[in-house]
Every structure is written in structure tokens, then in C-alpha cells.
DRENKOL-944471 format. One record per residue (C-alpha): residue in one letter; z negated, x, y negated. Coordinates in nm, 4 decimals, always signed. Layout:
! DRENKOL-944471
<type = A, zz = Z, xx = X, yy = Y> .
...
END
This chain:
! DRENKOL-944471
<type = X, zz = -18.2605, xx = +5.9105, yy = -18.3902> .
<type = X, zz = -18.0767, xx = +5.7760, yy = -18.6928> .
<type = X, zz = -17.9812, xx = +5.3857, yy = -18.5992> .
<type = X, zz = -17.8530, xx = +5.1193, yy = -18.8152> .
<type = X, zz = -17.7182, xx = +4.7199, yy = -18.7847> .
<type = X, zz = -17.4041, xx = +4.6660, yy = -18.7564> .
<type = X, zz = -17.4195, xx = +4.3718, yy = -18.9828> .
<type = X, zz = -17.5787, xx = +4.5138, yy = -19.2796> .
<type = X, zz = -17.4954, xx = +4.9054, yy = -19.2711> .
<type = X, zz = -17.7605, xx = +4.9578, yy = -19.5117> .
<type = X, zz = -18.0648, xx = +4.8666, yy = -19.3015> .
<type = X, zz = -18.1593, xx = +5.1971, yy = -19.1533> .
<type = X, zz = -18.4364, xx = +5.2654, yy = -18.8949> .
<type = X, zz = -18.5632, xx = +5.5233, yy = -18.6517> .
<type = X, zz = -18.5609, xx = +5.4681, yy = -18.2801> .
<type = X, zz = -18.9332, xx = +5.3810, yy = -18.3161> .
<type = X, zz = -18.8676, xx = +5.0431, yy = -18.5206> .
<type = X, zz = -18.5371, xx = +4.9777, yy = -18.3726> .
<type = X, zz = -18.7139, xx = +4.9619, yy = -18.0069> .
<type = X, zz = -19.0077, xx = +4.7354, yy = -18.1759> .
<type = X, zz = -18.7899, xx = +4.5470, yy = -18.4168> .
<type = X, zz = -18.5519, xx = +4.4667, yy = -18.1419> .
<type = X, zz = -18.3046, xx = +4.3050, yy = -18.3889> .
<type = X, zz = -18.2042, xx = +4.3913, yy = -18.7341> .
<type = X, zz = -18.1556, xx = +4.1233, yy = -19.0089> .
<type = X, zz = -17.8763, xx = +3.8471, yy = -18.9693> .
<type = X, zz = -17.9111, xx = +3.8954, yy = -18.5852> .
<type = X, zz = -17.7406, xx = +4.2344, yy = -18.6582> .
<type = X, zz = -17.7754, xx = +4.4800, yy = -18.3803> .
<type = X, zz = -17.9304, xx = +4.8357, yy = -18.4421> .
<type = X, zz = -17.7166, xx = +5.0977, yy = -18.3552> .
<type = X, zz = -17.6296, xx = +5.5131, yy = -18.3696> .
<type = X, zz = -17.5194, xx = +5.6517, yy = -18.6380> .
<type = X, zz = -17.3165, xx = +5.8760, yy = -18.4581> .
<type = X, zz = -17.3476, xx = +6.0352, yy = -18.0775> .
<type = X, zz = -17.3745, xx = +6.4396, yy = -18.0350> .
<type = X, zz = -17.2367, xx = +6.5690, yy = -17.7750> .
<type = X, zz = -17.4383, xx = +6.7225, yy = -17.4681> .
<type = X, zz = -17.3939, xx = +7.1163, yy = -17.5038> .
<type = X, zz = -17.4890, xx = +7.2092, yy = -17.1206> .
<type = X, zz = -17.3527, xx = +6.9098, yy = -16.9047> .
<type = X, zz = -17.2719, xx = +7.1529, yy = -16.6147> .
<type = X, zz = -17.6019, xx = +7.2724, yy = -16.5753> .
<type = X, zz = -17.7489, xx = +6.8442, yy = -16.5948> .
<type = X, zz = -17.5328, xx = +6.7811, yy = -16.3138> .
<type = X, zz = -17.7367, xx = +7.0167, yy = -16.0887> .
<type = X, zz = -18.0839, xx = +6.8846, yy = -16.2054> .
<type = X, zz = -18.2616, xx = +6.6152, yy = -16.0092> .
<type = X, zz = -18.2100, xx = +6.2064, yy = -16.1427> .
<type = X, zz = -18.5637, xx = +6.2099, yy = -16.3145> .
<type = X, zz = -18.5186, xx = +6.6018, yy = -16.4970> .
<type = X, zz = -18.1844, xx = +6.5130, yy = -16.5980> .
<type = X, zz = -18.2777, xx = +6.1656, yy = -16.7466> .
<type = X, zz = -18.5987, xx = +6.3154, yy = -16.9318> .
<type = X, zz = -18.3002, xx = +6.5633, yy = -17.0927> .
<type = X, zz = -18.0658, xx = +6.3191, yy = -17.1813> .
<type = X, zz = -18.2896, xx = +6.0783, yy = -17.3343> .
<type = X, zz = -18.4854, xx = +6.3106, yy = -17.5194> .
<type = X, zz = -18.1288, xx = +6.4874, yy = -17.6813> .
<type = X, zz = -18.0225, xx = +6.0924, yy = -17.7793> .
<type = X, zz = -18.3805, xx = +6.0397, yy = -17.9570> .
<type = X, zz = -18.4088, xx = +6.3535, yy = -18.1164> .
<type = X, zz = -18.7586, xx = +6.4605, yy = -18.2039> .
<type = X, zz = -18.9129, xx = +6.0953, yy = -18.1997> .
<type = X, zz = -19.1050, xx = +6.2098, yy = -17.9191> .
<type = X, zz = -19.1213, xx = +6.5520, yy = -17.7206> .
<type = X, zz = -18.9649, xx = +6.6577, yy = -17.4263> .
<type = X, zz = -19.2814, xx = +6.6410, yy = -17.2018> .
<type = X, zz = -19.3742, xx = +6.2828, yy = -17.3372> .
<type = X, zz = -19.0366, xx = +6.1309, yy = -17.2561> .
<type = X, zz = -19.0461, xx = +6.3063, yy = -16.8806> .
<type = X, zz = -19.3699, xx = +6.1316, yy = -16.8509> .
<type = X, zz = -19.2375, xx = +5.8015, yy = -16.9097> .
<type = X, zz = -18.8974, xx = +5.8144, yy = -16.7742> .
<type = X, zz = -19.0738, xx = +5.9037, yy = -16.4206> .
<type = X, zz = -19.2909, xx = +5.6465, yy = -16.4440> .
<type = X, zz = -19.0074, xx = +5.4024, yy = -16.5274> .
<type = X, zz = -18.7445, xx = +5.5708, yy = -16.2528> .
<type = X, zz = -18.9810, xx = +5.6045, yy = -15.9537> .
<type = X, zz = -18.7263, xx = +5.4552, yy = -15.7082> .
<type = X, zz = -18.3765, xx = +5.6366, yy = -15.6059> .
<type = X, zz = -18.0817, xx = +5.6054, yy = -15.7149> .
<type = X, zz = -17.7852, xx = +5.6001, yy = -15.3971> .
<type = X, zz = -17.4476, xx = +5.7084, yy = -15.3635> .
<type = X, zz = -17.2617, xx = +5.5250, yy = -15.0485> .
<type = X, zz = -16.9093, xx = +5.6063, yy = -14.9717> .
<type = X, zz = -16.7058, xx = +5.3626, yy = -14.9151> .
<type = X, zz = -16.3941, xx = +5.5052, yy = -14.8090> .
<type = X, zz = -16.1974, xx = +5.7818, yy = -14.9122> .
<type = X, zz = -16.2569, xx = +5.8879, yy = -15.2627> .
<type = X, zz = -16.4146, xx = +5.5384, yy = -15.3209> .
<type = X, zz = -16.8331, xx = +5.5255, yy = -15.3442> .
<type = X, zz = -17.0714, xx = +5.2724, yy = -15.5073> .
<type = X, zz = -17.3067, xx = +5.3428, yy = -15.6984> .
<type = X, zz = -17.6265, xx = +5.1455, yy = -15.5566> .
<type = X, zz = -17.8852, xx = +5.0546, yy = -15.8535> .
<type = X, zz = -18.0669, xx = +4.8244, yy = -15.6580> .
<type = X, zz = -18.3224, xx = +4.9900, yy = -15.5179> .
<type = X, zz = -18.6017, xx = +4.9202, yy = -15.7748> .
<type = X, zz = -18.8869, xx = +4.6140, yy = -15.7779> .
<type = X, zz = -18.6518, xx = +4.3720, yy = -15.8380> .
<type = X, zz = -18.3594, xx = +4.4326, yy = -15.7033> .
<type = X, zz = -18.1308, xx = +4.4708, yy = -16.0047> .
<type = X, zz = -18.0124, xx = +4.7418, yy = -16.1851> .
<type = X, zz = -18.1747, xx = +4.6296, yy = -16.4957> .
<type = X, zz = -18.5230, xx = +4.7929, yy = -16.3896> .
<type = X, zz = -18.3699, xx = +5.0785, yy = -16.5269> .
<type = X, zz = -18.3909, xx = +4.9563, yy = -16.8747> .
<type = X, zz = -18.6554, xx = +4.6907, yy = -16.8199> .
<type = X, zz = -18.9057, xx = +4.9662, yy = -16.6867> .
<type = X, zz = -18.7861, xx = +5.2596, yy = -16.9726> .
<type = X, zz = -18.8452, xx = +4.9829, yy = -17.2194> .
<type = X, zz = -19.1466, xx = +4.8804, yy = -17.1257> .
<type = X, zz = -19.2912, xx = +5.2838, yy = -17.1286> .
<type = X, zz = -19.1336, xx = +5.2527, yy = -17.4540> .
<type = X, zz = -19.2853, xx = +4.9665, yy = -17.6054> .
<type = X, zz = -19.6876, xx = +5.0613, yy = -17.4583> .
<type = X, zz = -19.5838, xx = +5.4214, yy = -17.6474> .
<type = X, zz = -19.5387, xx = +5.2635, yy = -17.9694> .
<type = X, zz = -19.6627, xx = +4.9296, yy = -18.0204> .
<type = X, zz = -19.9897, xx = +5.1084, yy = -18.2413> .
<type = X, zz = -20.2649, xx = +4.8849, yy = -18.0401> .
<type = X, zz = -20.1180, xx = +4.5718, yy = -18.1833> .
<type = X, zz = -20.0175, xx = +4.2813, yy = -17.9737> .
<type = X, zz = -19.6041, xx = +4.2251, yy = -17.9241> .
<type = X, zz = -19.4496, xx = +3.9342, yy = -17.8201> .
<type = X, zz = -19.1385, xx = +4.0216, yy = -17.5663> .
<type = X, zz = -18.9097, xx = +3.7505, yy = -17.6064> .
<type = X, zz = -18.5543, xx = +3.7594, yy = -17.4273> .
<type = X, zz = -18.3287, xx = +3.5486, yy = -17.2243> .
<type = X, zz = -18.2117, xx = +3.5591, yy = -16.8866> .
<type = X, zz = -17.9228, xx = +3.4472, yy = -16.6594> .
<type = X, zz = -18.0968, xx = +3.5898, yy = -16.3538> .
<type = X, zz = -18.1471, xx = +3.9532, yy = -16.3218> .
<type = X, zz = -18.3094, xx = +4.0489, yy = -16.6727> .
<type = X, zz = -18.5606, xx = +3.8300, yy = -16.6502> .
<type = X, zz = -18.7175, xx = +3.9279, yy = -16.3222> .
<type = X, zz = -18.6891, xx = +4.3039, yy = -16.4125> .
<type = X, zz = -18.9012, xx = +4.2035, yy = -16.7631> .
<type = X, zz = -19.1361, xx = +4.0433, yy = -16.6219> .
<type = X, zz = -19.2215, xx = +4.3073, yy = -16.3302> .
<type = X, zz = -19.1685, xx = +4.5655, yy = -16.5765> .
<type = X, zz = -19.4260, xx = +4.4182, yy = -16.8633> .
<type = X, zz = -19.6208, xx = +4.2318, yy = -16.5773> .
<type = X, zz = -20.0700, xx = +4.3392, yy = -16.6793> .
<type = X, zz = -19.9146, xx = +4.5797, yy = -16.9578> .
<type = X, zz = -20.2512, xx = +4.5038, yy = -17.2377> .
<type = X, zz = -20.1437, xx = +4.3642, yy = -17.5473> .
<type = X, zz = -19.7884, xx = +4.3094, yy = -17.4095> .
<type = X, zz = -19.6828, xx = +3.9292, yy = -17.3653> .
<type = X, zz = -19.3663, xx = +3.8380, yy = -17.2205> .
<type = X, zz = -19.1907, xx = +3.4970, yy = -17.3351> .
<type = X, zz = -18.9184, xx = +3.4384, yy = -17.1073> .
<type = X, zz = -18.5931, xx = +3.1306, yy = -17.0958> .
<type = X, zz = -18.3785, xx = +3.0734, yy = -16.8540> .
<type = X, zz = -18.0896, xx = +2.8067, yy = -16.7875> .
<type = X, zz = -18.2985, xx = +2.5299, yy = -16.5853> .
<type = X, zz = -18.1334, xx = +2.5142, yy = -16.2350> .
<type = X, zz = -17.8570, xx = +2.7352, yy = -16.3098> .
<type = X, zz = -18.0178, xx = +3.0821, yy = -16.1541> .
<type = X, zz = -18.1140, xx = +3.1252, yy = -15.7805> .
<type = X, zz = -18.4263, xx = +3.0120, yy = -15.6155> .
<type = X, zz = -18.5271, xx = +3.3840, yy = -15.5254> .
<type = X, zz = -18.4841, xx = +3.4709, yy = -15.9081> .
<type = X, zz = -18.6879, xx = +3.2035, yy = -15.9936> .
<type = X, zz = -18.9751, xx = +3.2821, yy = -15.7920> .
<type = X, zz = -18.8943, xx = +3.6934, yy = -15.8657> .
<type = X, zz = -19.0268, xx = +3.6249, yy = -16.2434> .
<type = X, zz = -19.2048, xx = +3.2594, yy = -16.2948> .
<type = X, zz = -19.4650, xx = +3.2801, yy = -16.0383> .
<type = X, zz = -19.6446, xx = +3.5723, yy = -16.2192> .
<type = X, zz = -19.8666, xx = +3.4814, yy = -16.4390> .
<type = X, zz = -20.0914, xx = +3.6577, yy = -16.6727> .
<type = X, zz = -19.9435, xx = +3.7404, yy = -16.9667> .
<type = X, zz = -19.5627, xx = +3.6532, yy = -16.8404> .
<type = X, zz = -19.4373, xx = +3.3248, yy = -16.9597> .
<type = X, zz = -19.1695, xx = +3.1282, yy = -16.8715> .
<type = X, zz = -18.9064, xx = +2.8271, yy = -16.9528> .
<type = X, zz = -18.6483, xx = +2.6224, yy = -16.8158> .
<type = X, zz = -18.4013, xx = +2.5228, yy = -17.0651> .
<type = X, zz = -18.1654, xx = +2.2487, yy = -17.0538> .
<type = X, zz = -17.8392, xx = +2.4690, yy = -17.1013> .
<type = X, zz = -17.6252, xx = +2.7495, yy = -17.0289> .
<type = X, zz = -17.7467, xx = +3.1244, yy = -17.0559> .
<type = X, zz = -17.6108, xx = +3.1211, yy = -17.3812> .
<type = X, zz = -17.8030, xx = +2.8677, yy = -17.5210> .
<type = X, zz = -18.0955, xx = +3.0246, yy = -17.4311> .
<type = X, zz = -17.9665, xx = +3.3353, yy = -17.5999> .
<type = X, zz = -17.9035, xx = +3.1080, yy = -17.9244> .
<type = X, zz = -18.2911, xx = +3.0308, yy = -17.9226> .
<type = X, zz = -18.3773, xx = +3.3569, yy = -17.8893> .
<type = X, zz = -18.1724, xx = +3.5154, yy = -18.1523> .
<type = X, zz = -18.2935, xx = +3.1901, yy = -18.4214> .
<type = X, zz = -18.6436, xx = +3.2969, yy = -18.3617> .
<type = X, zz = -18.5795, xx = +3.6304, yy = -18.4415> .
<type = X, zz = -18.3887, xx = +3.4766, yy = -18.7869> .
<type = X, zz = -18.7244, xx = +3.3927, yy = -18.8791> .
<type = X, zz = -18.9106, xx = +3.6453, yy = -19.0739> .
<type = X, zz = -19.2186, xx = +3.3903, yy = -19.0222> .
<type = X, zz = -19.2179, xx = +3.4176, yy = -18.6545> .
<type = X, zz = -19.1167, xx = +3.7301, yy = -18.6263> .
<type = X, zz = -19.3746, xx = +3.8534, yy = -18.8127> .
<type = X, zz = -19.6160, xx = +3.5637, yy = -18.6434> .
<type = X, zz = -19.6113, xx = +3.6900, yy = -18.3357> .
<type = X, zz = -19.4886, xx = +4.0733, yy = -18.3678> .
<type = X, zz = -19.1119, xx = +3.9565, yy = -18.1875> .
<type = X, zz = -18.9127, xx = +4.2167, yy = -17.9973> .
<type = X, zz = -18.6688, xx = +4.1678, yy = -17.7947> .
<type = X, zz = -18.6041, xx = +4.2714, yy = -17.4021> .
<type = X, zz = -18.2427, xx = +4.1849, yy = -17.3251> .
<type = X, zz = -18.0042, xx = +4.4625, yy = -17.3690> .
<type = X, zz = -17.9527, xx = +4.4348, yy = -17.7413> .
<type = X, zz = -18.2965, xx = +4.6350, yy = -17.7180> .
<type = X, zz = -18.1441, xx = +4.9773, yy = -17.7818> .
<type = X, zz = -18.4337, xx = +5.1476, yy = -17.5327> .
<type = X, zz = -18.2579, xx = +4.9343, yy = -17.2522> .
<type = X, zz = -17.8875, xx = +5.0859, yy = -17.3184> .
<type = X, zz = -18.0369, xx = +5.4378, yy = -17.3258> .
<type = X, zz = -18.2268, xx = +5.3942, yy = -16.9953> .
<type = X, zz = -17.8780, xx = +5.3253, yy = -16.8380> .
<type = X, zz = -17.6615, xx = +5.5898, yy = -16.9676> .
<type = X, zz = -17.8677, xx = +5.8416, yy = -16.7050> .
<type = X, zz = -17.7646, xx = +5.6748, yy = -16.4050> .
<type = X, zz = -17.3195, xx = +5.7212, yy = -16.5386> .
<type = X, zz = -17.4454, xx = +6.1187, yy = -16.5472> .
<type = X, zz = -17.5795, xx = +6.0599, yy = -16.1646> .
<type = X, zz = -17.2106, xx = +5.8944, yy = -16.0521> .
<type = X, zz = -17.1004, xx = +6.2253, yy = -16.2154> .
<type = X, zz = -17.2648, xx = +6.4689, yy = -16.0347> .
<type = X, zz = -17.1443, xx = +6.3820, yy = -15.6831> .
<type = X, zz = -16.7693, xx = +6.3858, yy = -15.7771> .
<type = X, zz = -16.4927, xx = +6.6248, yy = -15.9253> .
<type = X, zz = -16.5137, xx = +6.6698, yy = -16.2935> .
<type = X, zz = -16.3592, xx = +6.4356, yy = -16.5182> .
<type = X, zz = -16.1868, xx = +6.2466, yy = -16.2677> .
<type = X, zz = -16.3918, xx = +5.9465, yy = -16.2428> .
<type = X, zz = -16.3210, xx = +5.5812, yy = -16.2843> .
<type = X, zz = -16.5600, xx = +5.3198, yy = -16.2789> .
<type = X, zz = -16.6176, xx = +4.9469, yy = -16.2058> .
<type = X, zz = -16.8482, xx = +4.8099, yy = -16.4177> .
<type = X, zz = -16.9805, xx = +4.4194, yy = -16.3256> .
<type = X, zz = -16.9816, xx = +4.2780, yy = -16.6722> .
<type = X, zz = -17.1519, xx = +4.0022, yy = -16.7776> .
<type = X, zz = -17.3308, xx = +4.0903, yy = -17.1413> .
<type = X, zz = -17.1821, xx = +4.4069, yy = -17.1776> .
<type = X, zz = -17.4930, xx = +4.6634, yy = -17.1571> .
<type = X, zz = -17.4265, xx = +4.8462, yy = -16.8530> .
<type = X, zz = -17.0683, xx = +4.9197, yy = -16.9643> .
<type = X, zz = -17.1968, xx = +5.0151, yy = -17.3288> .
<type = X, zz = -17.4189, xx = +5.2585, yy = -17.1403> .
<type = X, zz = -17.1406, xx = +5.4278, yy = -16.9721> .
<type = X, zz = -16.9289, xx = +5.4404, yy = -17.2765> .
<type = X, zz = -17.2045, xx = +5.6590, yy = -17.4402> .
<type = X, zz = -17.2478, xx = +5.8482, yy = -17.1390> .
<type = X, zz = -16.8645, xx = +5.9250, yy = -17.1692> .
<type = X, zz = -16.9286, xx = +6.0085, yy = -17.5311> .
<type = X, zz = -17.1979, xx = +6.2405, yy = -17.4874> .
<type = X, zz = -17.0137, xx = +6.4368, yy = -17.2093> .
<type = X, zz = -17.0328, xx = +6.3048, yy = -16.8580> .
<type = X, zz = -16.6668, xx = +6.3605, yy = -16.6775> .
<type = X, zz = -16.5747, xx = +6.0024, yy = -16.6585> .
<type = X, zz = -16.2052, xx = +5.9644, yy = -16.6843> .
<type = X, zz = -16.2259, xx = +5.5811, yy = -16.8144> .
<type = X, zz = -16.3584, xx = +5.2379, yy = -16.7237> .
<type = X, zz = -16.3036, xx = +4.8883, yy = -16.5107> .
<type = X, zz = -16.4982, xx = +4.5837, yy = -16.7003> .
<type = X, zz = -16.5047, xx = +4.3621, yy = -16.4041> .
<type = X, zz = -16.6324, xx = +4.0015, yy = -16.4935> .
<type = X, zz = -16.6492, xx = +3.6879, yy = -16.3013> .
<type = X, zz = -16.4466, xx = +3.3688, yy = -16.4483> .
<type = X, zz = -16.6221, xx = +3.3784, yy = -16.7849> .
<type = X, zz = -16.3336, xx = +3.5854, yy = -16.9166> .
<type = X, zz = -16.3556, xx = +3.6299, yy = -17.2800> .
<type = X, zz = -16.3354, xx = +4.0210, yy = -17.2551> .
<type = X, zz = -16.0498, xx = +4.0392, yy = -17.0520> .
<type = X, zz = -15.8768, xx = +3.8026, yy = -17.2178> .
<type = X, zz = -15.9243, xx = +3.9716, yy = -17.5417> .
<type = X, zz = -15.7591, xx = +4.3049, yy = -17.4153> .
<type = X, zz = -15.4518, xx = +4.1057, yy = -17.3622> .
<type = X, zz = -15.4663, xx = +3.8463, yy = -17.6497> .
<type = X, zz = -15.6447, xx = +4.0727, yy = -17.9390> .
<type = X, zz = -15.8161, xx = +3.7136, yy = -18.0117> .
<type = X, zz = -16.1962, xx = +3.6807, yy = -17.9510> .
<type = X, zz = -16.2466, xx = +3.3287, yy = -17.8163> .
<type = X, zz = -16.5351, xx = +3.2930, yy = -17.6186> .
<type = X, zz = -16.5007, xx = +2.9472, yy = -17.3793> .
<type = X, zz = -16.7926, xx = +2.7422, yy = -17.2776> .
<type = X, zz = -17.0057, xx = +2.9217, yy = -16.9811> .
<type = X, zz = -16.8490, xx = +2.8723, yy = -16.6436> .
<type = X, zz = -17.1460, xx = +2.8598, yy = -16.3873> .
<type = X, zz = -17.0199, xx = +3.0567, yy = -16.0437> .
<type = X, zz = -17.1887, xx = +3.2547, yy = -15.7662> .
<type = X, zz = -17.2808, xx = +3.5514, yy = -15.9963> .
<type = X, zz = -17.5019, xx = +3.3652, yy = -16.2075> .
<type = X, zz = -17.6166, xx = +3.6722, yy = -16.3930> .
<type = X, zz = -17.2638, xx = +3.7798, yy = -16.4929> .
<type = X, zz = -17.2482, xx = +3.3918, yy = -16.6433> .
<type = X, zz = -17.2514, xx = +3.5034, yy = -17.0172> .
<type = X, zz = -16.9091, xx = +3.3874, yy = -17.2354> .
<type = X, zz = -16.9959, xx = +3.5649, yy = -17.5565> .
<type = X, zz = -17.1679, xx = +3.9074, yy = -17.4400> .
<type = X, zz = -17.4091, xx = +4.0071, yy = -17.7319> .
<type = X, zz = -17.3435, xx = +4.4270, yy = -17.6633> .
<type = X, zz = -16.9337, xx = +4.3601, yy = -17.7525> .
<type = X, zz = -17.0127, xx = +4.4447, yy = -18.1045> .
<type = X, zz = -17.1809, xx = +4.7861, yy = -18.0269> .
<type = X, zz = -16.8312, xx = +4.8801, yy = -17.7473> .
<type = X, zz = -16.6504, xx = +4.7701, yy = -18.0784> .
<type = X, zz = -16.8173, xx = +4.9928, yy = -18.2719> .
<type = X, zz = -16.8007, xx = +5.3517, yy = -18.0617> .
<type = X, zz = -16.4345, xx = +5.3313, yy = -18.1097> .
<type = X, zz = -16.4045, xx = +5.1953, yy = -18.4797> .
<type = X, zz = -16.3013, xx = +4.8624, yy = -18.3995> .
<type = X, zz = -15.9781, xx = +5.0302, yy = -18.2730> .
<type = X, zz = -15.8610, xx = +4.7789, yy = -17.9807> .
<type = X, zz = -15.6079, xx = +5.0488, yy = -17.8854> .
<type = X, zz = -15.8316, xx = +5.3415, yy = -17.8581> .
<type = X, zz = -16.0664, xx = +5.0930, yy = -17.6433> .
<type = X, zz = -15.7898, xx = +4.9804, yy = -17.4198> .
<type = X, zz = -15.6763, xx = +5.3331, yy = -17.3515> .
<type = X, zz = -16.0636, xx = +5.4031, yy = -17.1812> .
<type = X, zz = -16.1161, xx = +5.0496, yy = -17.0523> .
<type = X, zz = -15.8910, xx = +4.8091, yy = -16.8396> .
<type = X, zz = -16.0203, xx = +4.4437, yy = -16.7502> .
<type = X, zz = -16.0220, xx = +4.2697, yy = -16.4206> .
<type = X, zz = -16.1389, xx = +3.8981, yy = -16.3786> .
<type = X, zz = -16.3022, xx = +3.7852, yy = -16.0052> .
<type = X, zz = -16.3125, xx = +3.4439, yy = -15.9063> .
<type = X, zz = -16.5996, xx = +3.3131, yy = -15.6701> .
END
């Protein structure tokens, strides 16, 4: 898998180093050179959620690791189901819920962490991310006893719910946590400045677990593929809760690679700098707005560059595959 940051073109890695690294230079994010298309989609739809997955990751990383290797660790990392509930006519949600912590990011928390214990070479790694809520938990379940894994986690002091809280800072062992006076994007801000330093980074062998960790987006294009299998070809549209942009990243690669989506719904809460953008063609990030869906509380969503990027920085192309809608508490 050929990956590079989007900052400085000409820092190229595998997906090995871009999984460890986390980050590339400048807080650039890593990056695919360019997505090939999935030759037998028909025949994935059919396969189980675990089979399928092990397919579609392994054709994204390209011989990095073998087929058998990455079926190993995606069904260690997906051992809970994914559900399809019908809502009404023609209308279903897609229920990611279902796995330790409640949150759809065990998907990429869990691949991640398979990931991570595959290559870290018997050295210790530092995990260092930020969470609004949901990430955090998942990390810290996912990494929770891993050997030579710790986990260094921030999160907004009093600005995420009481169950979250207790979901990832009553742990222990080699998960850390702390409250920071601030918004989720503050937090964010620390994390990216330590990863500006080559001295810390290097310190304490930084990577990073929030969904600029390209293992993380890859995780979550399988479950797009699963929405596709239980519906007519190419006639999907989905609503993706938005809040730093990873999930509906994911499903823009799935789409790219060859699942039948017919286009997208960004659906954030009233930190609207997305849709606001789609009207305005101005990126203008506000201050954080704290509401009900605390994890969706993000005002400049680090993953924007990469949705940027898989259409050429062509707002019209984008806006012809994704629409916006903003939902108050």
C-alpha cells in the first residue's frame, strides 16, 4: 500500500509506517496514492461480514501482509455482529453498536489495535489520541493488557457523559487518562503539537489512535460493503453522523472501490462547519458548540482533508456524491 501526506507529497510510506507513524510531518495526514477498484464485488456481497472484510482489507494493503494473516486479525477485531433493522419501507439502519463499547468506533479501534501488536517489532508505542466520547472508550478497551502497548488518552473535562467516563478512565494498567480544561478540539491541538515534535515522538515511539490513523478508516470501509449487501445494487443512500469525518471518509472509499452506494448524507449536530461549507465554498470552522451528541462535538474535523482529496479538491464533484444536513439537540 503506497500512502503519502497530504502536506508534503514527497514523504512516502508503506501502510506499515503510516499505521505506526500515525502522522506525517507538519501534522500532514498519510494517505493513498490512488484506490483500485474491487474486480469481484458481486461475489463479496454473498460472503459472510468477517470473509468479506479479510478480502477487502487485504486488496487495500496489497501484499503488506497475506491473506490468512489479515483474516486472523480482522476476526479477532470483528467478533461481534453487525445488524440491519428496518425501519420502514425501504428505510433500515445500520446498527454498529453492538461491540464492547458501544460505538461504532470498535471497528477501527479493535483493527488498529491487531494492527499495531502486528507491527510494533517488540518495541514499546505510546498510543496517544483524543476523544470527545466514543473514541476514547473504544481505545482503551481495544489496547486495554496489549504488552508493550500504552495508551495516553485526553478528553474535554466535564464535557463527555458520565458512562463514557467510567467506559475508559477506570481501567488502569497501561491506559492513561486526562481531563483537559477545553473543548475536544483543544485536546486535539495537544495531540497533534506532540506529534510536531520529532523529540517526543521519537521519545516515546508516538502513534496516533483517532481516525487520522489510516488502519482506523480501513477497518470501517467493510461495514459500507455490509449496508450493500442487503439492498438493490447501486441504489443506496446513506446517513452518515458526522462529527470528525472518518466514518464518512470510510464510505467514500468504499464507494470508490465498488460498493453500490448511490451517494451520501453528512449529518452533523450544530457544529456546522461542513455543511456550511457546501453552501458557502468558505472553510470557517466556529468555536465548538457543546450539545447532546457530545462525540459529534468536533468544529474542524481532522479527516476533511483526506474527503478533499478523493475528489481533487473539486467541491462540485464532492457535492454531486454528498449533501449536508445539520440537527439541532
Amino acid at each position: 500500500m503506497k500512502l503519502h501526506n497530504l502536506k508534503i507529497p514527497q514523504e512516502k510510506v508503506n501502510f506499515k509506517q503510516a499505521v505506526i507513524q500515525g502522522i506525517g510531518q507538519q501534522r500532514g495526514l498519510f494517505f493513498v496514492d490512488a484506490f483500485k477498484p474491487l474486480a469481484n464485488v458481486a461475489e463479496l456481497l454473498k460472503m459472510d461480514f468477517v470473509t468479506r472484510s479479510a478480502h477487502i482489507i487485504h486488496h487495500l494493503i496489497e501484499d503488506e501482509l497475506s491473506y490468512d494473516k489479515v483474516h486472523e486479525m480482522v476476526a479477532k477485531a470483528f467478533n461481534f455482529p453487525v445488524e440491519i433493522v428496518n425501519l420502514e419501507h425501504n428505510i433500515a439502519c445500520l446498527e454498529l453498536f453492538h461491540g464492547q463499547t458501544l460505538a461504532f468506533k470498535d471497528f477501527g479501534a479493535r483493527f488498529m489495535a491487531q494492527c499495531v501488536a502486528q507491527f510494533n517489532d517488540n518495541k514499546q508505542v505510546t498510543i496517544l489520541t483524543a476523544t470527545s466520547g466514543d473514541t476514547g472508550a473504544a481505545v482503551a478497551h481495544a489496547f486495554y493488557g496489549i504488552e508493550g502497548i500504552n495508551v495516553k488518552i485526553l478528553y474535554p473535562k466535564g464535557k463527555i457523559s458520565p458512562l463514557q467516563e467510567k467506559l475508559f478512565c477506570t481501567l488502569g494498567k497501561n491506559i492513561e487518562t486526562f481531563a483537559v480544561d477545553g473543548d475536544f478540539d483543544a485536546c486535539q491541538a495537544m495531540v497533534k503539537a506532540a506529534f510536531d515534535s520529532d523529540e517526543i515522538r521519537q521519545k516515546h515511539n508516538l502513534t496516533s489512535a483517532n481516525s487520522i490513523n489510516i488502519s482506523r478508516l480501513l477497518a470501517q470501509v467493510c461495514y459500507y460493503f455490509e449496508a450493500a449487501s442487503h439492498f438493490d445494487e447501486g441504489n443506496i443512500v446513506i446517513s452518515v453522523p458526522s462529527g470528525n469525518f472518518g466514518n464518512l471518509t470510510a464510505g467514500i472509499i468504499a464507494k470508490n472501490i465498488g460498493a453500490p452506494i448511490r451517494r451520501f448524507i453528512a449529518a452533523t449536530n450544530a457544529n456546522d462547519t461542513v455543511p456550511r461549507y457546501l453552501i458557502e465554498h468558505t472553510w470557517s470552522p466556529n468555536k465548538t458548540i457543546e450539545t447532546a451528541a457530545n462525540a459529534m462535538d468536533v468544529s474542524d474535523p481532522s479527516n476533511w482533508p483526506r474527503i478533499m482529496a478523493l475528489y481533487n479538491n473539486d467541491i462540485n464533484a464532492l457535492k454531486y456524491d454528498i449533501s449536508a444536513t445539520i440537527k439541532s439537540d
